[in-house]
C-alpha positions in Angstrom: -29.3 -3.7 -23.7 -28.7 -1.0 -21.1 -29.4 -3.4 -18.3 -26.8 -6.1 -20.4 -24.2 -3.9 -19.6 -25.0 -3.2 -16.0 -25.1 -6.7 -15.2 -21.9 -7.7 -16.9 -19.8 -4.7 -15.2 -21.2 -6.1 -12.0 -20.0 -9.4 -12.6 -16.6 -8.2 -13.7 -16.2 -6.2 -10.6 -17.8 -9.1 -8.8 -14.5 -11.1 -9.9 -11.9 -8.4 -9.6 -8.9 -10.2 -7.7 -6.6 -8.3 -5.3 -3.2 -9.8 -4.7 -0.7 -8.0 -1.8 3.0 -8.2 -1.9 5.0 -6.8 0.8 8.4 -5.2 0.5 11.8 -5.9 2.8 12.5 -4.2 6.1 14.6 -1.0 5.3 16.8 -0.5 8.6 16.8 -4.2 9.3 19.1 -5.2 12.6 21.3 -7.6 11.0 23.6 -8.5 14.1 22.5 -11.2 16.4 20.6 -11.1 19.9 22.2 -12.7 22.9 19.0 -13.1 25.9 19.7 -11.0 29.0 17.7 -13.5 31.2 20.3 -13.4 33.9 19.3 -9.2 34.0 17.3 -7.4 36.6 13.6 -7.2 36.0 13.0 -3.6 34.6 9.1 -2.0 34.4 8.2 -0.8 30.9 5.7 1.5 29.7 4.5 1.3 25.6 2.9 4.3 24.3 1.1 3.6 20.9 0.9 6.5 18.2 -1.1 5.1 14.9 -1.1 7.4 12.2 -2.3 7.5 8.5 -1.6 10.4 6.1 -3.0 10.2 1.9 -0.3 12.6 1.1 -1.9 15.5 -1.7 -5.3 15.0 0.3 -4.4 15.1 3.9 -2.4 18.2 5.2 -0.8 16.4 8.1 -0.9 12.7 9.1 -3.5 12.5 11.2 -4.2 10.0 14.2 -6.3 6.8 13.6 -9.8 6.1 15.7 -9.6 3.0 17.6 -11.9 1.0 15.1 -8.7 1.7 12.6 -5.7 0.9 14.0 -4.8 -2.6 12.7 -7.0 -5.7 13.4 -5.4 -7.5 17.0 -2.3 -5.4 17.1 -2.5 -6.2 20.7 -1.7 -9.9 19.7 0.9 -8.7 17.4 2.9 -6.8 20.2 2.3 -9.8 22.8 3.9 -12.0 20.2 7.1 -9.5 19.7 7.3 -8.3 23.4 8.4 -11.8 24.2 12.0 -10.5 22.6 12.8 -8.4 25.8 14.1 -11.1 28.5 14.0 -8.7 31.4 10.8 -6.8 31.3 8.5 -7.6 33.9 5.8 -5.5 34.9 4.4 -3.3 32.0 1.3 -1.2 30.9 0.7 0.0 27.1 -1.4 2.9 26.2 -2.8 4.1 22.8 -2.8 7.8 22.4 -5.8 9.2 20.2 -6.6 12.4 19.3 -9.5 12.8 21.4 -7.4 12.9 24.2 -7.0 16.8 24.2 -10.6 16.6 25.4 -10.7 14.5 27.9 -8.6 14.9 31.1 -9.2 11.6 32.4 -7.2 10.0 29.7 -4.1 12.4 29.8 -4.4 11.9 33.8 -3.9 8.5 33.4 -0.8 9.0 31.0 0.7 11.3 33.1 0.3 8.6 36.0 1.8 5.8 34.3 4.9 8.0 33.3 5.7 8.0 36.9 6.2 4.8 38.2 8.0 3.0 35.1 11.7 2.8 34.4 12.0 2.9 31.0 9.2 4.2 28.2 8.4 4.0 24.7 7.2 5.7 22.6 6.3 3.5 19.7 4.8 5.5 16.3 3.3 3.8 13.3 2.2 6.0 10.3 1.2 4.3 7.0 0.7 6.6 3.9 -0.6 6.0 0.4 -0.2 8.5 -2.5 -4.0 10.5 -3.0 -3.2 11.1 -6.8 -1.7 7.8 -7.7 -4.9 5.8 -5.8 -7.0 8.3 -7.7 -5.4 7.7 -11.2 -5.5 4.0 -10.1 -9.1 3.7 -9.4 -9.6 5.8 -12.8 -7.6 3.2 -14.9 -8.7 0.2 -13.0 -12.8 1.4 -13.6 -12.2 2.4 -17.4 -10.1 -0.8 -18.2 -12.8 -3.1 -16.3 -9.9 -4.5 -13.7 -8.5 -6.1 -17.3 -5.2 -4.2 -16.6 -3.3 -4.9 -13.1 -3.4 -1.6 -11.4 -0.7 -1.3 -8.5 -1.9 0.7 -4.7 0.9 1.1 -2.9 1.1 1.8 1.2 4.4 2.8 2.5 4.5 2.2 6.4 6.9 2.9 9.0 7.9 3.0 12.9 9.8 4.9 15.2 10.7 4.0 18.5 12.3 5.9 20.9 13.4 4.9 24.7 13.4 7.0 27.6 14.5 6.1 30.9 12.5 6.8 34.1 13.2 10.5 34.4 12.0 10.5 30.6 15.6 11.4 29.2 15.9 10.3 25.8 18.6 6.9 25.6 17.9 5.7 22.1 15.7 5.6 19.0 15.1 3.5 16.2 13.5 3.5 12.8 12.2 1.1 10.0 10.2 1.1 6.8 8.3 -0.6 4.7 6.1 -1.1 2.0 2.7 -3.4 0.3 1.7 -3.3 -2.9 -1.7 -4.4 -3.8 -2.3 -5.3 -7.8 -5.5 -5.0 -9.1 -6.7 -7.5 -12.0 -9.1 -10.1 -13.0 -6.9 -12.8 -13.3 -5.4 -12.4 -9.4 -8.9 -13.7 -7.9 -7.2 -17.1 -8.2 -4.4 -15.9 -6.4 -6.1 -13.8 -3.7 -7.0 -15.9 -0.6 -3.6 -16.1 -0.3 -1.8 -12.9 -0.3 -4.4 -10.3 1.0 -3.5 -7.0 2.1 -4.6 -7.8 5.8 -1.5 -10.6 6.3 1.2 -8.7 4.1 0.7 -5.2 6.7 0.3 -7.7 9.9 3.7 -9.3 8.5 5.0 -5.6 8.6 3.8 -5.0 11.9 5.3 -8.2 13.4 8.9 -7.9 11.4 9.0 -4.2 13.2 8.7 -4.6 16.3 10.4 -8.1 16.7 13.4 -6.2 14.8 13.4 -3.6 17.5 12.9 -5.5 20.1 15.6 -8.2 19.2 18.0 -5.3 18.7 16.8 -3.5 22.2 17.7 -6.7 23.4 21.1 -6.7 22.2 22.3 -3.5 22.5 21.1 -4.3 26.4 18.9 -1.0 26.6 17.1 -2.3 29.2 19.9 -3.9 31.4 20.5 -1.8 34.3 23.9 -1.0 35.6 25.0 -2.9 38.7 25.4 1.0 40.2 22.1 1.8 39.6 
């Protein structure tokens, strides 16, 4: 009997469906982006902060390892880079927390702050509440996934621009939000709206929004004095 049971709470978890729904873009840009393709060619420098936090478990947000940071971001930002008209030579670089150790790396930062004439700093964090993935996990175990349990991610990005003697010109900010639900039933449903493609949606809607708005605003266009 006691083996019964074991198999038939396998095969239910074996079935447990997922389904991810991502919210709007808080902060949207809503105006419209003229190109600057007539502009001067300008250098740019990315600098990548990736940071998760489970708030009432973590005490600060803390820095992601590189095996973490979301799957081909690097085609993500490739994809949304292609909103600034007039960048032409530029280097990224992903900050990690292991940097404080190792010289090399912040050498190399330092370095490529030099020769660039405009930098960003570009920070991701994505946070989950501990207690309510905790009670979730409780719920979803006891009621055998039967009832649609909701785990919710909040993420957001802030951007800010410096020009080449790293003075501050302007900064940015959006958020957003996937919910994942929990149930049987959404197994059906799940191929198609997985957690993965709702936060790479995020990703993507941030940064083309910034960019696009960069681009408008003509951050990057210098003056014919300078």
């Amino acid at each position: 009997m006691k083996k019964s049971i074991i198999v038939f709470m396998a095969g239910i978890f074996l079935l447990t469906g997922c389904a991810s729904f991502r919210s709007g873009i808080q902060g949207k840009f809503e105006g419209t982006a003229e190109k600057n393709f007539g502009a001067e060619k300008v250098s740019a420098l990315f600098i990548f902060d990736h940071y998760k936090q489970s708030v009432g478990y973590d005490a600060i947000p803390k820095m992601e390892k590189k095996f973490q940071i979301i799957d081909e971001f690097d085609d993500l930002f490739l994809d949304a880079l292609s909103e600034l008209s007039n960048v032409g030579r530029y280097n990224t670089y992903t900050e990690f927390s292991s940097d404080v150790a190792d010289p090399k790396r912040r050498a190399e930062k330092d370095s490529l702050l030099t020769v660039h004439d405009y930098i960003f700093r570009i920070k991701f964090t994505k946070e989950n509440s501990f207690a309510r993935y905790f009670l979730g996990a409780l719920f979803s175990s006891a009621s055998a996934t039967i009832l649609p349990i909701p785990y919710k991610k909040n993420y957001s990005v802030n951007v800010s621009i410096c020009n080449s003697q790293d003075v501050l010109i302007k900064t940015y900010t959006r958020e957003a939000s996937v919910t994942k639900w929990v149930q049987s039933a959404l197994i059906f449903i799940y191929p198609f709206y997985t957690e993965k493609k709702k936060t790479e949606e995020i990703y993507i809607a941030f940064m083309h929004d910034i960019f696009r708005q960069v681009e408008a605003e003509k951050v990057l266009v210098k003056a014919k004095s300078d």
